[in-house]
C-alpha positions as MATLAB code, in Angstrom:
seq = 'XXXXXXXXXXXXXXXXXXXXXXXXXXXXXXXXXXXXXXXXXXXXXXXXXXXXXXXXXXXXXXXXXXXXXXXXXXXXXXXXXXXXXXXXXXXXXXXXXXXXXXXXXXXXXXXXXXXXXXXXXXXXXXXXXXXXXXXXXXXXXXXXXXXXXXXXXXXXXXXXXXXXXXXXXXXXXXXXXXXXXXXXXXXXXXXXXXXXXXXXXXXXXXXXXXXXXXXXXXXXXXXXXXXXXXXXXXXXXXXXXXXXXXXXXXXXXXXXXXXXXXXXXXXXXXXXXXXXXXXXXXXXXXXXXXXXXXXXXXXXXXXXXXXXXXXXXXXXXXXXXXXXXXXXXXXXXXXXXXXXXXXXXXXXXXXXXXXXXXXXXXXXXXXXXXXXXXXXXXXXXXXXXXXXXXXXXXXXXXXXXXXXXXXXXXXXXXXXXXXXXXXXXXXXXXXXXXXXXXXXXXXXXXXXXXXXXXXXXXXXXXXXXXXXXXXXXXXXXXXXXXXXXXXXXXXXXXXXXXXXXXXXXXXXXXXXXXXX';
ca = [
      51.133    1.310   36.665;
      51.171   -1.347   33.726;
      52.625   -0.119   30.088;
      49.025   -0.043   28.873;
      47.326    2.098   31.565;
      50.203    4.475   31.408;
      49.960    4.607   27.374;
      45.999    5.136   28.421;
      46.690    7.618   30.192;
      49.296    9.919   28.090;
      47.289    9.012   25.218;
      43.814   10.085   26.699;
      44.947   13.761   27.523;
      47.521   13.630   24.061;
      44.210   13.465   22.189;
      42.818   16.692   23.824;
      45.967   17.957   23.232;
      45.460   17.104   19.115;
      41.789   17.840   19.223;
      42.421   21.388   20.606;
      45.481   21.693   18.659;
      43.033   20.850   15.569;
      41.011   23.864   16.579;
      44.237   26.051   16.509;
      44.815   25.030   13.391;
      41.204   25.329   12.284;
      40.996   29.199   13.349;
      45.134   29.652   12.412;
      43.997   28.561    8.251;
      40.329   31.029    8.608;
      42.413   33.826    9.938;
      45.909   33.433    8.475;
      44.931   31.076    5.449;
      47.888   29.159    3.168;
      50.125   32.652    2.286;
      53.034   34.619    2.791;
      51.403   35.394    6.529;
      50.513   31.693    7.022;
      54.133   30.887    5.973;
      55.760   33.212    8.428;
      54.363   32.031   11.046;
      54.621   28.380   10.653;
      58.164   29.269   10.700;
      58.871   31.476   13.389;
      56.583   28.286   15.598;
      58.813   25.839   13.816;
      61.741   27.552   15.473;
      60.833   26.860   19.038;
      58.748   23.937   18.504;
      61.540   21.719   17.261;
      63.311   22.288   20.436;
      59.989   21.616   22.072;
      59.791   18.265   20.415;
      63.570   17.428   20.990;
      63.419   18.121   24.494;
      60.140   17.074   25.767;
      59.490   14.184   23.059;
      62.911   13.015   23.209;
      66.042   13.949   24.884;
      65.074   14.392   28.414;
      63.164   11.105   28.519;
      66.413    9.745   26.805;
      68.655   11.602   29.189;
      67.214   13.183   32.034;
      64.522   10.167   33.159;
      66.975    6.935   33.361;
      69.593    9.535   35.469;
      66.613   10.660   37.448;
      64.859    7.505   38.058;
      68.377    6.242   39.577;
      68.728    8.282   42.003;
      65.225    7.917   43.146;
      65.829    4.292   43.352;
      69.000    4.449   44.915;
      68.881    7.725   47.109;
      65.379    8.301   47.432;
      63.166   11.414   47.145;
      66.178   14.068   48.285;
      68.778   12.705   46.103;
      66.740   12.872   43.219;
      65.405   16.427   43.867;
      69.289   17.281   44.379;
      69.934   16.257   40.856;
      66.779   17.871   39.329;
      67.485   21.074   40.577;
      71.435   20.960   39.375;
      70.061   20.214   36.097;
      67.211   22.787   36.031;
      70.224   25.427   36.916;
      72.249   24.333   34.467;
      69.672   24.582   31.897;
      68.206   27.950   32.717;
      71.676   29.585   31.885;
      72.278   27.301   28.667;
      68.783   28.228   27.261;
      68.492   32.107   28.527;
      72.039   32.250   26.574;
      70.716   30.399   23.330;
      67.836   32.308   23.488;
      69.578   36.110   23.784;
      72.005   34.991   20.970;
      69.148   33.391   18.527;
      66.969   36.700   18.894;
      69.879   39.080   17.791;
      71.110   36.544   15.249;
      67.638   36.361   13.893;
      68.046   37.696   10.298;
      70.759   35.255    9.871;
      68.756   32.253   10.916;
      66.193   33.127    8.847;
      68.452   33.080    5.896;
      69.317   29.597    6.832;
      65.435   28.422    8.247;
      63.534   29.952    5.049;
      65.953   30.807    2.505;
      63.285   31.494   -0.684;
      61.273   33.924    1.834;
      63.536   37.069    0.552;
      62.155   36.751   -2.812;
      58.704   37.485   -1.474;
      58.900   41.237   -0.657;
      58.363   41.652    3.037;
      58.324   37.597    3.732;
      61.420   37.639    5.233;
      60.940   41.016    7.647;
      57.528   39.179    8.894;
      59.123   35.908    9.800;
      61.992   37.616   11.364;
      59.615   39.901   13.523;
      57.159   36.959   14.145;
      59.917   34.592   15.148;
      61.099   37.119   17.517;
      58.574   37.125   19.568;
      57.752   33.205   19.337;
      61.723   32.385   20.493;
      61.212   32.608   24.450;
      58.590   29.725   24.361;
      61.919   28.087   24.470;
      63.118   29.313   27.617;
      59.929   27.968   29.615;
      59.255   25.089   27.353;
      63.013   23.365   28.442;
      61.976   23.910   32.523;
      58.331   22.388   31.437;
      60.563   19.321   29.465;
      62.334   18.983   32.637;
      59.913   19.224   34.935;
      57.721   16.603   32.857;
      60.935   14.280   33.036;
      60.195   14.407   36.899;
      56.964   13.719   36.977;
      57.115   10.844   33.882;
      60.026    9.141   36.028;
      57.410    9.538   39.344;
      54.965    7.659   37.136;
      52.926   10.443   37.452;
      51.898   10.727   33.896;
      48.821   12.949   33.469;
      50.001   16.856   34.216;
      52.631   16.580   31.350;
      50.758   14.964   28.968;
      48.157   17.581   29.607;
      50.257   21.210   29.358;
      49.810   21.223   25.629;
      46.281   21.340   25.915;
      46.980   24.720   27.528;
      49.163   25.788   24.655;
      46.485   25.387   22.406;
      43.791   27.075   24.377;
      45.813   30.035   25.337;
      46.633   30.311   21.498;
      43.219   29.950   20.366;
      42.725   32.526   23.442;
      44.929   35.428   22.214;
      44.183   35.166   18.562;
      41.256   35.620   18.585;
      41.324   38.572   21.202;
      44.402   40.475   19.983;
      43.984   39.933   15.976;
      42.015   42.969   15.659;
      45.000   44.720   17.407;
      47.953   43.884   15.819;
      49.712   44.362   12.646;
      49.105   41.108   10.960;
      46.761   37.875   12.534;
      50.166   35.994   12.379;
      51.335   38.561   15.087;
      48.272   37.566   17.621;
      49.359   34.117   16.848;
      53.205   34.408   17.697;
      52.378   36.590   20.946;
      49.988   33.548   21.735;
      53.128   31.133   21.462;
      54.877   32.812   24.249;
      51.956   33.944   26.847;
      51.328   29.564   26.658;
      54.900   29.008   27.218;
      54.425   30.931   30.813;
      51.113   28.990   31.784;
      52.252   25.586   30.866;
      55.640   25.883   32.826;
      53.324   27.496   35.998;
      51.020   24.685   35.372;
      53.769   21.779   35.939;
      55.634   24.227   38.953;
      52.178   23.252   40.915;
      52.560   19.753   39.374;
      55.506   19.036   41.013;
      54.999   20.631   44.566;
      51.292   18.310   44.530;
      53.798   15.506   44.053;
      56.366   16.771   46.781;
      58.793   16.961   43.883;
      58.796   20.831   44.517;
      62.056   22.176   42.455;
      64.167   25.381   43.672;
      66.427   27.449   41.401;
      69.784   26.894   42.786;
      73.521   28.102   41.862;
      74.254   26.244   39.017;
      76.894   23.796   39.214;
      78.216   20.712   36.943;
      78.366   17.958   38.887;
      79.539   14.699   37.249;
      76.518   13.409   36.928;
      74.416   16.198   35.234;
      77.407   16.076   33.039;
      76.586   12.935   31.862;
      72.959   14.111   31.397;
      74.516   17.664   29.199;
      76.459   14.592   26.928;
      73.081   12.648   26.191;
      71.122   15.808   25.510;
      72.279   16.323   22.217;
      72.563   12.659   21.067;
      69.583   11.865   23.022;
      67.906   14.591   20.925;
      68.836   13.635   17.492;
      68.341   10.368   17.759;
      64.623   10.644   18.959;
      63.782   13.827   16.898;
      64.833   12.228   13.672;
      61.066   12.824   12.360;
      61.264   16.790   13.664;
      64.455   17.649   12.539;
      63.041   15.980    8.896;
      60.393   18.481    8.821;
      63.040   21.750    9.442;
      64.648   20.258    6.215;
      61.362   20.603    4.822;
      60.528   23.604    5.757;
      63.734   24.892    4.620;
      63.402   23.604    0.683;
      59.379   24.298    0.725;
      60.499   28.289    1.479;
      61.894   28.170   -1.843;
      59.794   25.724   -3.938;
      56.651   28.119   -3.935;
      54.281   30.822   -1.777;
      52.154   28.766    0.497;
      54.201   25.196    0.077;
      55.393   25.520    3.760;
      51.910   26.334    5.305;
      50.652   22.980    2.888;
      53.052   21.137    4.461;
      52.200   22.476    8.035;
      48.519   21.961    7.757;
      48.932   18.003    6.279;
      51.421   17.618    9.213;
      49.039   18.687   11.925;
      46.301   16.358   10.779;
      49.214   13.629   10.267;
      49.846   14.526   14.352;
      46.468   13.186   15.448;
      47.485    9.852   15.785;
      51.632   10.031   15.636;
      50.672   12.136   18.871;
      48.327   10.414   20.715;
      50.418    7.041   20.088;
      53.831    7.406   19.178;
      54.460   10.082   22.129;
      52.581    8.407   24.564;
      54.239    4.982   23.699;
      57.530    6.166   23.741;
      56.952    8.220   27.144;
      55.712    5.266   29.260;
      58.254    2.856   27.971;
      61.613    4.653   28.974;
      60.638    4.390   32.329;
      59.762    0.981   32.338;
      62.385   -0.010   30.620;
      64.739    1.913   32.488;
      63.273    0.183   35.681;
      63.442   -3.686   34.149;
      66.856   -3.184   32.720;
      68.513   -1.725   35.853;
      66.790   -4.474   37.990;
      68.340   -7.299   35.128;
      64.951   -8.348   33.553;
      66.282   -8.300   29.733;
      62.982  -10.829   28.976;
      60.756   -8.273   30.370;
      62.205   -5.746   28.970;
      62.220   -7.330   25.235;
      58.289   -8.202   25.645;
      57.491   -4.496   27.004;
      58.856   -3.611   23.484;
      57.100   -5.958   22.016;
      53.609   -4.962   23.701;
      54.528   -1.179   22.824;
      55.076   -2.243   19.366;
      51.757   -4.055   19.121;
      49.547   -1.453   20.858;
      51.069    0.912   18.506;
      50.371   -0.884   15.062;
      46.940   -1.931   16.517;
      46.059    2.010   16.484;
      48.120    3.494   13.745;
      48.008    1.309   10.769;
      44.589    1.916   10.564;
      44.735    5.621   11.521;
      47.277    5.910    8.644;
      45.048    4.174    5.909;
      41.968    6.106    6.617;
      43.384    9.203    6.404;
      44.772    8.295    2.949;
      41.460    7.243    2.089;
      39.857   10.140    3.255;
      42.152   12.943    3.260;
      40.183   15.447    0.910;
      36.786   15.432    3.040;
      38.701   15.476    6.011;
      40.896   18.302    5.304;
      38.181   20.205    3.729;
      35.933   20.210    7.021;
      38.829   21.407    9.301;
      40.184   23.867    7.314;
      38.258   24.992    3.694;
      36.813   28.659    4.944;
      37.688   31.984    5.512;
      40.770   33.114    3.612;
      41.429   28.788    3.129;
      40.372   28.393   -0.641;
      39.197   24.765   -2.519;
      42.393   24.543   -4.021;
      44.258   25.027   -0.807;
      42.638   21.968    0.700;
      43.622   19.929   -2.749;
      47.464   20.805   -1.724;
      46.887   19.784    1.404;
      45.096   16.742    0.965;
      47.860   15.405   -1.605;
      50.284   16.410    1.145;
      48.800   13.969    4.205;
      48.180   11.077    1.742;
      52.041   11.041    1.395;
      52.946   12.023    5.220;
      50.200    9.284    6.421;
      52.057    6.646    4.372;
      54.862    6.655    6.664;
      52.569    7.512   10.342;
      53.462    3.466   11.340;
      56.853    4.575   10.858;
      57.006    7.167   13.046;
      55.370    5.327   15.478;
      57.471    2.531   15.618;
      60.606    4.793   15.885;
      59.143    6.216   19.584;
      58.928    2.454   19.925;
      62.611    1.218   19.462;
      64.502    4.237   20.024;
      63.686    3.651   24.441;
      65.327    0.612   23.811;
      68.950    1.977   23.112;
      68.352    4.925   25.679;
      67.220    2.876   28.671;
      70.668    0.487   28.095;
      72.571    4.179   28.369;
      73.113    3.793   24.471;
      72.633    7.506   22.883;
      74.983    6.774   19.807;
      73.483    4.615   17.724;
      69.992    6.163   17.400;
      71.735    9.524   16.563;
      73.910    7.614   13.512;
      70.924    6.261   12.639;
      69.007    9.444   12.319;
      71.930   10.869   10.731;
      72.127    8.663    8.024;
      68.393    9.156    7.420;
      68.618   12.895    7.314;
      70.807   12.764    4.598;
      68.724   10.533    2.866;
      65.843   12.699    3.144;
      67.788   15.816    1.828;
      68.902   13.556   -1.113;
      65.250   12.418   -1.963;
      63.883   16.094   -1.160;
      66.114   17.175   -4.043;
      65.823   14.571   -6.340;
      61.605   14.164   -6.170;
      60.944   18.179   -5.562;
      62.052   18.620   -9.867;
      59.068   16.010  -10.741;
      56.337   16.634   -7.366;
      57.386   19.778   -6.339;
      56.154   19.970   -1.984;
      54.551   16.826   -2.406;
      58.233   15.208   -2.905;
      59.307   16.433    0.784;
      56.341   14.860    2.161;
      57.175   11.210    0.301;
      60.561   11.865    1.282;
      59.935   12.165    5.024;
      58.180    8.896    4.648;
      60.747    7.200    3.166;
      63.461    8.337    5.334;
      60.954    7.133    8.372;
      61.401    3.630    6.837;
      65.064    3.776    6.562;
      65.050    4.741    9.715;
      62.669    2.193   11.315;
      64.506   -0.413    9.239;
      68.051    0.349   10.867;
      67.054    0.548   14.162;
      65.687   -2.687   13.669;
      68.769   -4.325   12.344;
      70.858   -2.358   15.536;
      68.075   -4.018   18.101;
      68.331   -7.347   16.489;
      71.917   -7.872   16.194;
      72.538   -7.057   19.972;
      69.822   -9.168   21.089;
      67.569   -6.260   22.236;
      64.661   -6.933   19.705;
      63.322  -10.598   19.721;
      59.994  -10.146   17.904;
      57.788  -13.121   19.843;
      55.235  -15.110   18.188;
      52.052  -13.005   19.684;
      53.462   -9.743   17.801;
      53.856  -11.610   14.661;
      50.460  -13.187   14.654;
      48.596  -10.021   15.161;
      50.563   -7.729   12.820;
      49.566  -10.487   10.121;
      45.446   -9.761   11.418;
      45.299   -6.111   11.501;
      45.973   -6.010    7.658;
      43.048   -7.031    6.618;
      41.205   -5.439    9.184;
      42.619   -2.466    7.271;
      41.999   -3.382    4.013;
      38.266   -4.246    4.752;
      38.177   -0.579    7.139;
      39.363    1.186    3.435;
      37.028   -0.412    1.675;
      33.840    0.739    3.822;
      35.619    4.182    4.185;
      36.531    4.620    0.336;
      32.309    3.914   -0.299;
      30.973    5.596    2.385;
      33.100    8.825    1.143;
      31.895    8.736   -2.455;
      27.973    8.433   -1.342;
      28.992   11.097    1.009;
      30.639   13.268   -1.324;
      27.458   15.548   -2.076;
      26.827   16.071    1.946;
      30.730   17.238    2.162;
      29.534   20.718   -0.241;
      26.847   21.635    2.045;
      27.679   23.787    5.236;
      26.411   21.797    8.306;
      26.338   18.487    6.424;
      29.875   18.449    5.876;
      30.651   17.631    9.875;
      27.823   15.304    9.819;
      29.390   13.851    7.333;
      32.663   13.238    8.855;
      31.586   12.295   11.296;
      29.816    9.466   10.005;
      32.969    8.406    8.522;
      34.878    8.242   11.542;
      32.376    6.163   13.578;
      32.213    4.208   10.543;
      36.091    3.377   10.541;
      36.182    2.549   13.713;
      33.798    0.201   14.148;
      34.532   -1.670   10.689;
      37.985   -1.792   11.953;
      37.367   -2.319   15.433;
      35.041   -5.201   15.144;
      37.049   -6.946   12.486;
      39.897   -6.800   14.745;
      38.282   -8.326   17.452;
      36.764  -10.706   14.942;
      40.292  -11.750   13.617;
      41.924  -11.323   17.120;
      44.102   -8.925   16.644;
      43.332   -7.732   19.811;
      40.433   -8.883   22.630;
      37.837   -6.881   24.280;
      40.044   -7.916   27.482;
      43.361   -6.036   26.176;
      41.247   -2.936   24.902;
      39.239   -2.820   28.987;
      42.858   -3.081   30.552;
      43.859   -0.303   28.276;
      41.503    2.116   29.209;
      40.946    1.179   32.597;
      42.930    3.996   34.644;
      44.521    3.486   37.632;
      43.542    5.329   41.075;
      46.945    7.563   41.543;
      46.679    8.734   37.506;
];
């Protein structure tokens, strides 16, 4: 399968994954609104989702896929199930451990996760209870990682991409079903987490036996070479969850800035997840592999214009994502979430929020870009010194800009620190020769801009003449929605016009493959 089919298809099923996730989050601010339940819940998710995000996002296609795809080259089919089912051993006990010490030490973390919740009376007792019962998503969510790490390195992309579609719909599932029953809507919500956790890893089980890549539990046992995948984990991790482990920092100043900053922050981020999603994850899934593949088989100069493709397809389709939703961020946030117990001035916050986190979406896309490119060379190091470096700039901005913007300083800050980031992996890629940015890349970069520009201008119009449709029920999707066809195809046909991309390119894109 070519890079772009296989970013087709991830991306395809990632964007029912946002689109559903959107609906969570649609029913999540009705139900739960911006408050001190709101709050508690984004954090007891945040707990297990950042491991989510780590492992499945990052540091089992950094470690687990190039190990994996190996021994499938090398020893075929057996030798590589061998190895899978070492490391799915190994990892049960590691996680069922982290996961029985996290849930006792719970009051504790909390102190550290969301330290201002305590001044809230009862904040802190919710988010402890709520996170309680949200931790075990971890347990099932590392076997789904690893299982997805099979599948990814099979170049059988579709069943991953598609299990957090079910994580949405079981959520949207239970809250609305058990909320009536249980102490708080956040409750319904947390118990959601978990029941998802179960169907997505039972989901990928019948993945992998369709794909004779059936895995067993064994005895666990640390052979030398999922002892080399246990040392990559946790560099592997940092390095590509640089953007996640950003947000924890958030989450953890927000808890003390003011009541509802962490749910303004959660909200902007899901919109902000539309396109990093749908993009950045499905770029920087398909391209381990490959490069992996072209790397171990010598081809540096294919490997270097696979980046350079990945790179293009992914400024192609976030620059303008990340300029329209600056444009537009009050309408749009206003649609998806302003009802129920989700007030006018809620979707204000909000709105400020996104405009900041959208500033630095091409950021975060280019990171899934360039960090495959130290990973598939075996180099975990330098993207976690990287993203070390850039986590303590994003503390130091988070505490300088929260005195004058308050929440909306952690949001610039997590842009910034994206563009730090991007920058030095950059400078690490060039200097070794990885990174040779060809002519083609260069050229279209320079003809998307405008395409932008002209996209904001039609948007930024379109939205004031809209503006009275956007305070009248029905009208206000109707509205949006003439927006978004209307950025699309100003941006799409002034692309094609400036050729920054061909009708050929965008075909080839979406044309799937038989075996996807």
């Amino acid at each position: 399968m070519t890079l772009s089919r296989a970013i087709a298809v991830i991306g395809g099923w990632t964007m029912v994954s946002r689109l559903t996730g959107l609906a969570r989050e649609m029913l999540i601010a009705a139900y739960l609104g911006a408050g001190a339940v709101a709050d508690s819940f984004f954090v007891a998710f945040r707990f297990p989702n950042l491991f989510r995000s780590l492992f499945a996002e990052g540091a089992f296609n950094a470690a687990f896929v190039p190990l994996f795809s190996a021994r499938l080259e090398t020893g075929g089919e057996a030798s590589a199930r061998d190895f899978a089912e070492q490391c799915l051993a190994v990892l049960v006990w590691i996680v069922l451990a982290l996961v029985a010490v996290i849930e006792i030490a719970m009051p504790w973390a909390m102190l550290v996760l969301a330290p201002g919740f305590g001044d809230v009376p009862g904040k802190m007792d919710l988010a402890v209870d709520l996170s309680r019962i949200t931790f075990p998503y971890l347990l099932f969510i590392s076997m789904v990682s690893l299982q997805s790490g099979v599948l990814n390195a099979m170049g059988r992309f579709a069943a991953a991409a598609a299990t957090p579609v079910l994580l949405n719909l079981v959520s949207i599932a239970v809250l609305v079903l058990l909320a009536p029953y249980t102490p708080t809507p956040g409750h319904a919500m947390a118990w959601g987490v978990s029941i998802a956790g179960l169907a997505q890893f039972l989901w990928l089980v019948a993945a992998c036996r369709n794909a004779g890549m059936g895995l067993r539990l064994v005895r666990p046992r640390l052979s030398p070479d999922v002892k080399l995948m246990l040392r990559r984990v946790v560099p592997g991790a940092i390095g590509a969850g640089g953007y996640q482990i950003n947000l924890v920092i958030n989450t953890m100043i927000a808890s003390v800035v003011a009541d509802g900053a962490v749910s303004y922050l959660n909200y902007a981020e899901r919109v902000n997840q539309l396109p990093l999603g749908v993009v950045g994850v499905a770029i920087g899934t398909a391209l381990l592999p490959m490069l992996s593949r072209q790397i171990g088989a010598g081809d540096e100069a294919g490997a270097i214009d696979s980046q350079n493709r990945a790179i293009e397809m992914g400024m192609l389709l976030t620059l303008p994502a990340a300029v329209a939703l600056m444009v537009v961020a009050l309408p749009l946030v206003s649609v998806l979430f302003q009802r129920g117990s989700f007030s006018v001035e809620d979707s204000r916050a909000v709105a400020d929020t996104l405009r900041l986190l959208a500033a630095g979406l091409p950021a975060y896309v280019l990171i899934k870009a360039l960090t495959p490119g130290f990973f598939a060379r075996h180099d975990t190091r330098t993207p976690v010194r990287v993203a070390g470096l850039c986590m303590a700039a994003n503390v130091a901005l988070n505490l300088i800009l929260m005195e004058r913007m308050g929440y909306l300083g952690m949001a610039l800050s997590t842009a910034l620190s994206a563009w730090l980031n991007v920058v030095l992996l950059v400078i690490m890629l060039r200097r070794r020769g990885y990174l040779i940015t060809d002519r083609r890349l260069k050229k279209r970069i320079a003809r998307m801009v405008p395409a932008c520009m002209i996209m904001a201008v039609i948007l930024a119009a379109l939205a004031w003449r809209l503006d009275p449709w956007f305070a009248q029920g029905g009208l206000r999707f109707l509205a949006l929605a003439i927006l978004v066809v209307a950025g699309i195809v100003s941006y799409g046909a002034t692309a094609l016009a400036t050729q920054a991309t061909s009708l050929a390119e965008l075909k080839d894109v979406f044309r799937r493959s038989s075996g996807t």
